[in-house]
C-alpha positions as CSV (number, residue, x, y, z in Angstrom):
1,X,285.8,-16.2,98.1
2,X,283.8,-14.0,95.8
3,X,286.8,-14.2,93.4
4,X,286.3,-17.9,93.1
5,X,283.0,-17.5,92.2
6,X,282.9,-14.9,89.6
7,X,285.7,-17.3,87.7
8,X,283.2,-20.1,88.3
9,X,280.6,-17.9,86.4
10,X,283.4,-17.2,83.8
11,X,283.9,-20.4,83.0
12,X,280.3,-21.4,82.2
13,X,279.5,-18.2,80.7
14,X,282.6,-19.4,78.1
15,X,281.5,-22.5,77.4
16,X,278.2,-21.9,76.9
17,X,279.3,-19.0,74.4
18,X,281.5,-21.5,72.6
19,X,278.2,-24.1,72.3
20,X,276.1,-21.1,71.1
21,X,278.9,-19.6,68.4
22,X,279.1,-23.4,67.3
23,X,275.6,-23.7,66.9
24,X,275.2,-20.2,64.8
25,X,278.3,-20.3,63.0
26,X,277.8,-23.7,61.7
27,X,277.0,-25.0,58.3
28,X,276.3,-28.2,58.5
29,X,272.7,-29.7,59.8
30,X,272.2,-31.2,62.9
31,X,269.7,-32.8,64.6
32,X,267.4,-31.3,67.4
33,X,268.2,-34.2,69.6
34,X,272.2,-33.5,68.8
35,X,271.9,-30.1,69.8
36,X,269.7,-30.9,73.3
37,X,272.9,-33.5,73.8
38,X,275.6,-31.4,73.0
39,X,274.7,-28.5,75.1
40,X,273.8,-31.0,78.1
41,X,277.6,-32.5,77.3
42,X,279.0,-28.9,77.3
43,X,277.0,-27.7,80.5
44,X,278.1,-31.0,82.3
45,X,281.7,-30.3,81.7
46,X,281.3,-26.1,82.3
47,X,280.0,-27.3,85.9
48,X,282.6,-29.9,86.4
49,X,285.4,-27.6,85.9
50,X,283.5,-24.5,87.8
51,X,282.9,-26.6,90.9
52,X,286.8,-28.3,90.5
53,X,288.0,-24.3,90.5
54,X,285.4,-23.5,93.7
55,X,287.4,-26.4,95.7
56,X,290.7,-25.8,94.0
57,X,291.1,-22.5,95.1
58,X,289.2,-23.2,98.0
59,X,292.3,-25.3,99.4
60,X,295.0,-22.8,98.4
């Protein structure tokens, strides 16, 4: 069980390292309220697929 969730913590560690090298690395200006939605987005969908692993390999 702890495996499931250190690869829950994986995976939102990930994404949230791919929403913070997108917002260092790019070069084109965005909006404050784009960036507050685009990491809510992000974290919404890292959480989605953490707690879909947690009862995916919960069943197996």
């Amino acid at each position: 069980m702890a495996v499931n969730w250190w690869l829950a913590l994986i995976i939102i560690v990930v994404v949230n390292g791919i929403i913070l090298w997108e917002w260092l690395m790019s070069t084109e200006p965005v909006s404050r309220k784009m960036r507050k939605w685009f990491f809510i987005v992000g974290n919404v969908i890292a959480v989605g697929l953490a707690v879909a692993e947690l009862i995916w390999l919960d069943f197996e």
